[in-house]
BAVO-473967 format. One record per residue (C-alpha): x negated, y negated, z; residue in three letters; chain. Coordinates in Angstrom, 3 decimals, padded with zeros to 6 digits. Example, Ala and Ser with C-alpha at 12.3 -4.5 7.8 and 13.67 -1.06 7.14 Angstrom:
REM residues 2
ATOM      east     north        up    r  c
ATOM  -012.300   004.500   007.800  ALA  A
ATOM  -013.670   001.060   007.140  SER  A
This chain:
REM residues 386
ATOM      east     north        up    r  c
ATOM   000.000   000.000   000.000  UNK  A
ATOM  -001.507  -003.320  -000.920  UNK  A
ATOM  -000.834  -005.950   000.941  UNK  A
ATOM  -002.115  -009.859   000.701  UNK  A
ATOM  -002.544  -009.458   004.753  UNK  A
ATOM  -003.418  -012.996   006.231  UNK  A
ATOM  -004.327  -012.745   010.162  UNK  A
ATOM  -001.290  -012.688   012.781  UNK  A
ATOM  -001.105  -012.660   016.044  UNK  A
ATOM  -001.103  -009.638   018.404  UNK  A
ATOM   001.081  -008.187   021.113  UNK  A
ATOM  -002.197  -008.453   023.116  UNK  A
ATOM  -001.787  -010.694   026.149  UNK  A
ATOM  -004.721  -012.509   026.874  UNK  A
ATOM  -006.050  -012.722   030.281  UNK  A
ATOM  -006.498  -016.433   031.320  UNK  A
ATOM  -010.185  -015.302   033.190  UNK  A
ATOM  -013.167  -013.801   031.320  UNK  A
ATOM  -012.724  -010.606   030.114  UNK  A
ATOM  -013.771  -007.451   028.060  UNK  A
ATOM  -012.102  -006.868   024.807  UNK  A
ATOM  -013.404  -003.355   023.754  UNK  A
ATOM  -011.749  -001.381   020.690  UNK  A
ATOM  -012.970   000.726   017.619  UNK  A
ATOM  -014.662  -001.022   014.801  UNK  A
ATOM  -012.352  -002.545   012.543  UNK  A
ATOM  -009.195  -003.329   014.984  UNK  A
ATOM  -009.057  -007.078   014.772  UNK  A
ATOM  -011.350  -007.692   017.669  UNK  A
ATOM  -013.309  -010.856   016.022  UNK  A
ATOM  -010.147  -011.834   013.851  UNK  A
ATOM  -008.234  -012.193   017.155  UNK  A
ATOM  -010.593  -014.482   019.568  UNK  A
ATOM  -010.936  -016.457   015.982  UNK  A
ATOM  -007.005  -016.471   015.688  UNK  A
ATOM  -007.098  -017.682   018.882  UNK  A
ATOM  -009.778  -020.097   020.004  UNK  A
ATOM  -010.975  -021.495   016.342  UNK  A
ATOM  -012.941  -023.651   018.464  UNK  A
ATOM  -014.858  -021.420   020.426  UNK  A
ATOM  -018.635  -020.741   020.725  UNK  A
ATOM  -019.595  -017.942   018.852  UNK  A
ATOM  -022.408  -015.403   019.416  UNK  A
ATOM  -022.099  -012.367   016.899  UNK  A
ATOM  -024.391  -009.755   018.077  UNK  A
ATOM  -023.549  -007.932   014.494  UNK  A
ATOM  -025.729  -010.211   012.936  UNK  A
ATOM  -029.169  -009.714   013.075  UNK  A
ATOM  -030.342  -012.803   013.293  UNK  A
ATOM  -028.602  -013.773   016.730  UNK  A
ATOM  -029.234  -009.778   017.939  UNK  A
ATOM  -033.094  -010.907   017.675  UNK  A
ATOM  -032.712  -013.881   018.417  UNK  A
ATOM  -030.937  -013.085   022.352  UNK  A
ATOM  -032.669  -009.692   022.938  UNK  A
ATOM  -036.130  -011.912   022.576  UNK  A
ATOM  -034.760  -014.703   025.040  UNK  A
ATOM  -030.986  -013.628   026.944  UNK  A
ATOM  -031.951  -016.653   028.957  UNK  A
ATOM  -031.023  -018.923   025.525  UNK  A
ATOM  -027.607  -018.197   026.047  UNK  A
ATOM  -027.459  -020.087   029.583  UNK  A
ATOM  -029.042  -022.838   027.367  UNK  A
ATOM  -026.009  -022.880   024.969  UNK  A
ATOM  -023.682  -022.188   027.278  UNK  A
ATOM  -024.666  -024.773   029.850  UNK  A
ATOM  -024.709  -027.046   027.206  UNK  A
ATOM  -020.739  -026.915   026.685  UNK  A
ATOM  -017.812  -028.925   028.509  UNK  A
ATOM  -015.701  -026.948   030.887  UNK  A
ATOM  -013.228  -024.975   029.767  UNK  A
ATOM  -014.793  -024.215   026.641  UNK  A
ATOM  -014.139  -020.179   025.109  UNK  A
ATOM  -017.611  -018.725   024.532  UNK  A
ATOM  -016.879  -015.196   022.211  UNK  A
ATOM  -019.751  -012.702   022.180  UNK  A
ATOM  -018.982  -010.302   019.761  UNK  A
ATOM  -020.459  -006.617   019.814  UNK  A
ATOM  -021.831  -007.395   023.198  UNK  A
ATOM  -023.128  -003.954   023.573  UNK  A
ATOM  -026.142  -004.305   021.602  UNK  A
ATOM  -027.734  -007.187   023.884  UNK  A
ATOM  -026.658  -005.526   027.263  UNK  A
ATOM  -029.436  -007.575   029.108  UNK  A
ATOM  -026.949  -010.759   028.304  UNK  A
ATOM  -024.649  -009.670   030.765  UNK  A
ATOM  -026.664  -010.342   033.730  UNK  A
ATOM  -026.790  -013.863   031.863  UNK  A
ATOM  -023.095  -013.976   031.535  UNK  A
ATOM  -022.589  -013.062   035.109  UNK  A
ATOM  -024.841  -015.716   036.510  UNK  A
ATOM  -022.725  -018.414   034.347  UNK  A
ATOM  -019.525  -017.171   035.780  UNK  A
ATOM  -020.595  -017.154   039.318  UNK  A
ATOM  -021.349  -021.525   038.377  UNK  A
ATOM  -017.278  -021.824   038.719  UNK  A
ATOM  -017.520  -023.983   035.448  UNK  A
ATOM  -013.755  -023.025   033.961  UNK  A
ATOM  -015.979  -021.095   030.845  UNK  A
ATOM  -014.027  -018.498   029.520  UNK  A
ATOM  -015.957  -015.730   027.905  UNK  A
ATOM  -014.676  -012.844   025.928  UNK  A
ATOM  -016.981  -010.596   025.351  UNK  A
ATOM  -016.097  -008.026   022.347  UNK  A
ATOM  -017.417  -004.043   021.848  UNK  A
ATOM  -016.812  -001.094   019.954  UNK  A
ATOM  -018.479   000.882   022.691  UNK  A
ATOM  -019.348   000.816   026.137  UNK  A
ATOM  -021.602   003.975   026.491  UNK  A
ATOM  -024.537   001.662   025.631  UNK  A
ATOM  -023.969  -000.153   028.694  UNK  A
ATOM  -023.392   002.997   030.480  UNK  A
ATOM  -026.753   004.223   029.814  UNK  A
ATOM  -028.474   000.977   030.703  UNK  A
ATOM  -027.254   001.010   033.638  UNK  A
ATOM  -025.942  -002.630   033.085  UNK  A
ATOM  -023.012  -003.401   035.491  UNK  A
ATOM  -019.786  -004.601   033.782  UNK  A
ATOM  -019.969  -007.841   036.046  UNK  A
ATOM  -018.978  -006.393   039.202  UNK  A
ATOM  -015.510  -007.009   038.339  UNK  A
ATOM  -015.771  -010.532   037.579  UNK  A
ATOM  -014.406  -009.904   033.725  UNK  A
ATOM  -011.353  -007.857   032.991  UNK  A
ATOM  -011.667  -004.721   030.979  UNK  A
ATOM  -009.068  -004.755   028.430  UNK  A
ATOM  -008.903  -002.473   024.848  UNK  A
ATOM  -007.183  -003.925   021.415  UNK  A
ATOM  -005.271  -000.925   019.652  UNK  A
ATOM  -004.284  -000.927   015.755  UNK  A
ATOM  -001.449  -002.407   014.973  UNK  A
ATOM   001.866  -001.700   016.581  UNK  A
ATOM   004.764  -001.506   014.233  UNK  A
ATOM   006.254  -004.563   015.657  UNK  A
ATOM   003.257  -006.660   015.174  UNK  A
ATOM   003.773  -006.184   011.266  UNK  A
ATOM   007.747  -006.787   011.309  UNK  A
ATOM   008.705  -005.621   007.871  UNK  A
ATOM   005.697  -005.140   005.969  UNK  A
ATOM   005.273  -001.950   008.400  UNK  A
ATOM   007.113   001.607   006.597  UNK  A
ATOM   006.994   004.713   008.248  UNK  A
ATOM   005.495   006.603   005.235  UNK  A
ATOM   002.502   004.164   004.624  UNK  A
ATOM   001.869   004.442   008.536  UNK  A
ATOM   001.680   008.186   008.238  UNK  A
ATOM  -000.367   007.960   004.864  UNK  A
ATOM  -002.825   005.830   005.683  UNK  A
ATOM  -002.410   004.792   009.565  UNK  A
ATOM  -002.853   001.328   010.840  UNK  A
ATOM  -006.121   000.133   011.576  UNK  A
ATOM  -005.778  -003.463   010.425  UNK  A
ATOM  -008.847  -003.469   008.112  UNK  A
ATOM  -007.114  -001.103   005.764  UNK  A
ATOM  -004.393  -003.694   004.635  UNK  A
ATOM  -005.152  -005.635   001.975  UNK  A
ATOM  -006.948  -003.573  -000.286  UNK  A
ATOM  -005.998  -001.417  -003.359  UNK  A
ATOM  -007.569   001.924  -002.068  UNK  A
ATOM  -006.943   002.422   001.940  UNK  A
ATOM  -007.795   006.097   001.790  UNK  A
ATOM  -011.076   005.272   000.103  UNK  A
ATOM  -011.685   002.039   002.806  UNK  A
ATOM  -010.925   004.458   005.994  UNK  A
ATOM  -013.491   007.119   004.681  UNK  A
ATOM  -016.128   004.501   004.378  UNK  A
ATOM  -015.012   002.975   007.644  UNK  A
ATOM  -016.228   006.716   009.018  UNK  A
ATOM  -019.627   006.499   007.152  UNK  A
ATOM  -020.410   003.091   008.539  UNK  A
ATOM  -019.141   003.778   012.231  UNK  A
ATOM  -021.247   006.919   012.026  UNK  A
ATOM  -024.282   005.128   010.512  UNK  A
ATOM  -023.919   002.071   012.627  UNK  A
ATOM  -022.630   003.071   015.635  UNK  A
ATOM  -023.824   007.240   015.960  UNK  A
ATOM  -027.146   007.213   014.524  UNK  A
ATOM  -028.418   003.610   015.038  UNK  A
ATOM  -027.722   003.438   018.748  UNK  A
ATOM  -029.290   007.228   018.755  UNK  A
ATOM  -026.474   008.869   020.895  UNK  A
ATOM  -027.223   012.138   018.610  UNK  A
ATOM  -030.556   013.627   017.761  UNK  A
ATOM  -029.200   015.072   014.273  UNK  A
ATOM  -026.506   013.210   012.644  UNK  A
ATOM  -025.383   016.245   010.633  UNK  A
ATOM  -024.025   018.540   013.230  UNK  A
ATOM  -022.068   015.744   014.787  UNK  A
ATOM  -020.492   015.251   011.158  UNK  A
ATOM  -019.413   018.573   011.309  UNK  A
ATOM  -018.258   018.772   014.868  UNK  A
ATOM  -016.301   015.643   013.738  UNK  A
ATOM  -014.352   017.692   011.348  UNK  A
ATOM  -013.595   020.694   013.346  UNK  A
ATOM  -012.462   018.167   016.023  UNK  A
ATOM  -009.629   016.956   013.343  UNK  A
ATOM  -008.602   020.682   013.678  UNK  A
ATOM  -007.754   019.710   017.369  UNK  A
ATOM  -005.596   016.233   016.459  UNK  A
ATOM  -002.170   016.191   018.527  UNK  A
ATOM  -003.331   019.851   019.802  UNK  A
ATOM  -004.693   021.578   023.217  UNK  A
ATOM  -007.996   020.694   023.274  UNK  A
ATOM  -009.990   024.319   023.582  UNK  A
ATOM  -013.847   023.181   023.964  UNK  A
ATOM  -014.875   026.883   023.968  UNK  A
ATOM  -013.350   027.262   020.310  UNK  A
ATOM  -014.977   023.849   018.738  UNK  A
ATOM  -018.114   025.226   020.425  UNK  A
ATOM  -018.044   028.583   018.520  UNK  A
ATOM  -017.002   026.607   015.212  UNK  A
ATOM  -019.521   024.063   015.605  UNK  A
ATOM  -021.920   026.918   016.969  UNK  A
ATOM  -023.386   024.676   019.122  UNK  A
ATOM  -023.296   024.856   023.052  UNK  A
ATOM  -020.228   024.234   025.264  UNK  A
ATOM  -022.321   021.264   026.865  UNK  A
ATOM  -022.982   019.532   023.700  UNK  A
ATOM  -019.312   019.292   022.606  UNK  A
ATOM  -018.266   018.147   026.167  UNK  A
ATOM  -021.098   015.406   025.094  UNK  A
ATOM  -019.867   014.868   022.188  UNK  A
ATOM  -016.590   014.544   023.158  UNK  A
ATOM  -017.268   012.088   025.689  UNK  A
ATOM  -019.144   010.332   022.932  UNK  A
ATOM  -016.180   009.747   021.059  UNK  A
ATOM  -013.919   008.490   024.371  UNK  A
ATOM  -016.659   006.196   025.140  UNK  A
ATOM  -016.479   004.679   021.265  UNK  A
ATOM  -012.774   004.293   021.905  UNK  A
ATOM  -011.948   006.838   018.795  UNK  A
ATOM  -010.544   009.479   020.534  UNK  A
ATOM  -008.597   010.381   023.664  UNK  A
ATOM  -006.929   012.840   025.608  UNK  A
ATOM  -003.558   013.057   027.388  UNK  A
ATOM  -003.681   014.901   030.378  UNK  A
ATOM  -000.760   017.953   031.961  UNK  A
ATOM   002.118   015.855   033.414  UNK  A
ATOM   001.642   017.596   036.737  UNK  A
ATOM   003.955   015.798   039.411  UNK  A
ATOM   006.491   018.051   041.822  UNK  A
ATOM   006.004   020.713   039.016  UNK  A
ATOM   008.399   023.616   039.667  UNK  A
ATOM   006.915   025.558   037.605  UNK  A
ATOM   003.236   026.982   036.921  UNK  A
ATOM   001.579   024.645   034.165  UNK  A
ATOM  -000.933   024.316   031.084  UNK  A
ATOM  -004.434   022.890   032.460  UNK  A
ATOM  -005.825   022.259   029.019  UNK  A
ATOM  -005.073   018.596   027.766  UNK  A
ATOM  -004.066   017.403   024.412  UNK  A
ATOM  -006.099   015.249   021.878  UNK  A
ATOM  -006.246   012.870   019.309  UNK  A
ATOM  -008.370   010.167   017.195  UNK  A
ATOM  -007.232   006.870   017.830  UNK  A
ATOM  -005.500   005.976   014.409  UNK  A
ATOM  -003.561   008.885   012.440  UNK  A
ATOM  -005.098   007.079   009.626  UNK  A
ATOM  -008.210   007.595   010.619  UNK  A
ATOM  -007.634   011.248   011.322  UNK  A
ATOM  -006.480   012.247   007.985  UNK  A
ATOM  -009.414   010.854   006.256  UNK  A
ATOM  -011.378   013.013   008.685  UNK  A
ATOM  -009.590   016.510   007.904  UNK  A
ATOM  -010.901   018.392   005.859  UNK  A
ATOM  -008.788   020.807   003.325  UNK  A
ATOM  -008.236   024.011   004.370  UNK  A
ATOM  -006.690   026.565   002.683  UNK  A
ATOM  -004.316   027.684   005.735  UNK  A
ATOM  -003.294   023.937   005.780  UNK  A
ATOM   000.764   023.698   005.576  UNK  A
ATOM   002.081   020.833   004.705  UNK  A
ATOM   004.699   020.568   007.081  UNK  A
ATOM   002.677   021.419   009.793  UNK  A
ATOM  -000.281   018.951   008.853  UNK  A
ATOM   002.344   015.891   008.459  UNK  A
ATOM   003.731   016.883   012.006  UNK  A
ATOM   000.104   016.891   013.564  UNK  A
ATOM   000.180   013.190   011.580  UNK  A
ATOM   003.592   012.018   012.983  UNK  A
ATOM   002.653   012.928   016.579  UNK  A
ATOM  -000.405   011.059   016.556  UNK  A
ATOM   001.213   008.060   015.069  UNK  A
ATOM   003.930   007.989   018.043  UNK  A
ATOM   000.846   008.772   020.609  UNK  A
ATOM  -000.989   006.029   019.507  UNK  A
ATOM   001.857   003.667   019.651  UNK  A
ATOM   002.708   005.207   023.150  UNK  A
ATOM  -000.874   004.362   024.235  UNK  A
ATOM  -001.040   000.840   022.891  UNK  A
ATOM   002.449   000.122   024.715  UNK  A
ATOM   001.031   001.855   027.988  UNK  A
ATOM  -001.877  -000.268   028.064  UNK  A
ATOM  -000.306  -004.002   026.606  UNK  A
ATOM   002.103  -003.720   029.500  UNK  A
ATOM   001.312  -005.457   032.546  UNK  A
ATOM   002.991  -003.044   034.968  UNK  A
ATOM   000.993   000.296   035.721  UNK  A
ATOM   002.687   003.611   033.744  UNK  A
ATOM   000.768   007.083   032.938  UNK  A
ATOM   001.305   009.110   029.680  UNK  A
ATOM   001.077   012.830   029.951  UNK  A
ATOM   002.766   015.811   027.878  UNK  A
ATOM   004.115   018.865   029.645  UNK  A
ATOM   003.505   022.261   029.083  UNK  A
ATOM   004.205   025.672   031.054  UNK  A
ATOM   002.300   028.237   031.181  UNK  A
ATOM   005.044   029.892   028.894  UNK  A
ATOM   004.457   027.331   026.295  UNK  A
ATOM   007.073   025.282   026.841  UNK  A
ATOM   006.131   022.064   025.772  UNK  A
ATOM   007.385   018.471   025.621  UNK  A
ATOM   005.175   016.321   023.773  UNK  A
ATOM   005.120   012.919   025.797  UNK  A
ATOM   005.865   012.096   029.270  UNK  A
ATOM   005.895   008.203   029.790  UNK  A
ATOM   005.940   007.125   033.499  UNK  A
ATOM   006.262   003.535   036.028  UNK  A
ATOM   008.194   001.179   036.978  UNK  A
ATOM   010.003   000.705   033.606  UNK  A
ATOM   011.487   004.092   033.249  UNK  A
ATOM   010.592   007.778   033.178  UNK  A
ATOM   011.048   009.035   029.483  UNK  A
ATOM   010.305   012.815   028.312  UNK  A
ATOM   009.570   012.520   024.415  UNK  A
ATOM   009.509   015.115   021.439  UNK  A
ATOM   008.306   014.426   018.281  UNK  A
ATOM   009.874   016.751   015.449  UNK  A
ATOM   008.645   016.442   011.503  UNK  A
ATOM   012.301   016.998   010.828  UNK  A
ATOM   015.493   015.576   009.163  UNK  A
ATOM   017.861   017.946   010.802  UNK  A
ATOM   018.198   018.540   014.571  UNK  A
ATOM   018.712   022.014   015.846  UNK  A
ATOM   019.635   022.706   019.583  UNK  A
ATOM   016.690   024.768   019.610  UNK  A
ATOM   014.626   021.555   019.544  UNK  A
ATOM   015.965   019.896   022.165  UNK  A
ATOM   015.577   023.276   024.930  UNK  A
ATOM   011.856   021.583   025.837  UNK  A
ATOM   013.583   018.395   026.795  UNK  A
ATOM   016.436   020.522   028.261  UNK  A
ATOM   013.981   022.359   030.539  UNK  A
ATOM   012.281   019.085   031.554  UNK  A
ATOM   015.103   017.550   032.439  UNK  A
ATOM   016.418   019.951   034.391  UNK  A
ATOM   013.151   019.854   036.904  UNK  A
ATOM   013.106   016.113   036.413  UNK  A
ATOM   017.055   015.237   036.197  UNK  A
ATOM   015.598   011.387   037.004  UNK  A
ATOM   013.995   011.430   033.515  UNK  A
ATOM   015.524   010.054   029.946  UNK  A
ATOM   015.260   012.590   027.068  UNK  A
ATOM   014.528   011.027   023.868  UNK  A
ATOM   013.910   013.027   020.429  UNK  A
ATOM   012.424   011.441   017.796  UNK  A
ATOM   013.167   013.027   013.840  UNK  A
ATOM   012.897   012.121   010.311  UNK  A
ATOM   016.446   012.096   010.417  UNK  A
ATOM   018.986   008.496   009.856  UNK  A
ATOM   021.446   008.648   012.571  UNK  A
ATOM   020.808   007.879   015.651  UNK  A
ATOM   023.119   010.502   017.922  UNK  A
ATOM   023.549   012.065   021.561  UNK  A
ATOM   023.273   015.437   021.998  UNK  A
ATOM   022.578   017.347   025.448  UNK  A
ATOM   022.599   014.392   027.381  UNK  A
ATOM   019.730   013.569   025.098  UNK  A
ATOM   019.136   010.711   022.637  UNK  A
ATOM   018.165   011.441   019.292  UNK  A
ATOM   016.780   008.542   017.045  UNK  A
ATOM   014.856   008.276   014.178  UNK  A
ATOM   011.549   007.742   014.562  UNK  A
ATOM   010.842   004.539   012.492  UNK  A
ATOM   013.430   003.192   014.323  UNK  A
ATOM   011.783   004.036   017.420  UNK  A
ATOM   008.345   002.463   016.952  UNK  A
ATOM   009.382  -000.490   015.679  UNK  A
ATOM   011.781  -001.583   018.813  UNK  A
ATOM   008.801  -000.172   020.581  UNK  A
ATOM   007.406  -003.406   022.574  UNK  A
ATOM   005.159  -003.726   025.307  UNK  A
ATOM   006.642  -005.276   028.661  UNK  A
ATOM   009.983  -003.716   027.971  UNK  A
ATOM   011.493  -000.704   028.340  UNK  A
ATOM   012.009   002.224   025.755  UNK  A
């Protein structure tokens, strides 16, 4: 879908303090602080010339900084590849001179492994998700989103598919193998593919390590690689007054189904239908995510699963609501789809059933609401309830 895409505003509230504003390459980070404080200071750490420039001196930026009027924005994007300006940042915040700084990153391992403290608290930690459906009004359609996801750097051009698997080459290049967080690039490629294998599934590290045939250790690495880089996640057993005896394993997925399907390889065993569910399921997770996180009141986001297999693909809980949620690839609604939200409900009679399907009509069946799921994600909006 090609789309003359000019920059909008986000969802994202905005912390009036200093903060973090981490996210995968390519989510609007830099578009956004632009969007919103044209007049800001800007230090892009992508370029080399200021990366030199502040890992040679990190006291220049307590030069420039000191040299601005209160209340001026000071953006330093990518700030993970100077971490020794954070002690500089944190010694300008401690002056009490109204600066605001948001500080951008695609990762926060680097910091991690230096040691460097994320400002003792001083700076919020927030993350910027791809777009929501509601954030693109009309222009978003439920079959582009599930074609080519909607990581916002993907709009505007003529060939998305062929932008997102670039996207991978340069996050891997730039982000894998320049910041040396793998020894050998080209296992990690492949463990990357077998992980697409595991999108919207139970996440069975003993498996990817046989497929991979690398050790159980490294993929827990690995993995942790990819949470740290903000491309991945999991979504833990929903676990609370459980009547009955439960999965341990968690689900995962990449952070964009976009994203993802540029990632899978073909397989002959691949069915359609199946593959396209794996794709819808990640699209609603990643919306569920972006909504759990955007909203200023605390909620948790599990799936539930017995030991039987029973399973109910999103559990969304706070002080908003308590929602069960299935996702079916489906334009027809059998009773047989609703018995995981039936069984849910009945150990959790508090909680709303809601079934998402390809369907049109939004109905109630089993005490259950059944909606189509286009219409779901784009009512879907953060600070109020499902």
């Amino acid at each position: 879908m090609n789309m003359q895409f000019q920059p909008v505003d986000r969802v994202f509230e905005e912390p009036e303090t200093s903060y973090f504003l981490f996210g995968p390459r390519g989510t609007g980070k830099s578009t956004l602080a632009a969007f919103r404080h044209p007049g800001a200071l800007l230090i892009d750490l992508r370029l080399a010339r200021d990366r030199l420039r502040f890992s040679a001196d990190p006291d220049l930026l307590k030069e420039l900084v000191e040299a601005q009027p209160d209340g001026t924005v000071i953006v330093i994007d990518e700030i993970q590849k100077v971490p020794n300006l954070l002690s500089v940042v944190h010694l300008l915040i401690e002056e009490k001179r109204r600066w605001k700084f948001i500080l951008t990153g695609s990762s926060a391992r680097k910091l991690k492994q230096e040691g460097v403290d994320l400002l003792g608290g001083r700076a919020l930690r927030k993350v910027l998700h791809p777009f929501m459906a509601i954030e693109i009004a009309d222009r978003f359609t439920l079959d582009d989103a599930l074609a080519f996801g909607l990581l916002p750097l993907r709009f505007s051009v003529e060939k998305p598919l062929e932008t997102l698997e670039s996207y991978i080459s340069l996050y891997l290049e730039e982000e894998i193998k320049v910041e040396g967080l793998v020894r050998n690039i080209e296992p990690f490629i492949r463990f990357l593919q077998t992980m697409s294998f595991s999108h919207a599934s139970i996440l069975n590290v003993s498996n990817i390590s046989r497929e991979c045939h690398v050790k159980r250790t490294t993929v827990d690495s690995w993995i942790s690689i990819l949470e740290d880089m903000l491309i991945s996640y999991q979504i833990q057993v929903f676990t609370n007054r459980a009547k009955r005896e439960l999965s341990v394993h968690p689900k995962f997925y990449f952070f964009d189904c976009g994203v993802f399907r540029a990632l899978r390889p073909f397989s002959l065993n691949d069915q359609k239908s199946e593959l396209d569910g794996h794709v819808l399921e990640g699209l609603v997770a990643q919306h569920l995510v972006a909504w759990k996180d955007y909203t200023n009141a605390k909620h948790t986001l599990n799936f539930w699963r017995t030991r039987s297999g029973v399973e109910v693909d999103f559990i969304l809980f706070g002080p908003l609501g308590f929602w069960a949620i299935e996702v079916k690839n489906s334009k027809t609604i059998s009773l047989d789809d609703l018995k995981p939200l039936e069984a849910f409900m009945e150990d959790y009679p508090e909680a709303k059933g809601i079934f998402l399907y390809r369907g049109q009509e939004r109905l109630y069946k089993k005490n259950i609401l059944c909606m189509p799921v286009e219409a779901f994600l784009t009512s879907l909006t953060p600070n109020k309830s499902l």
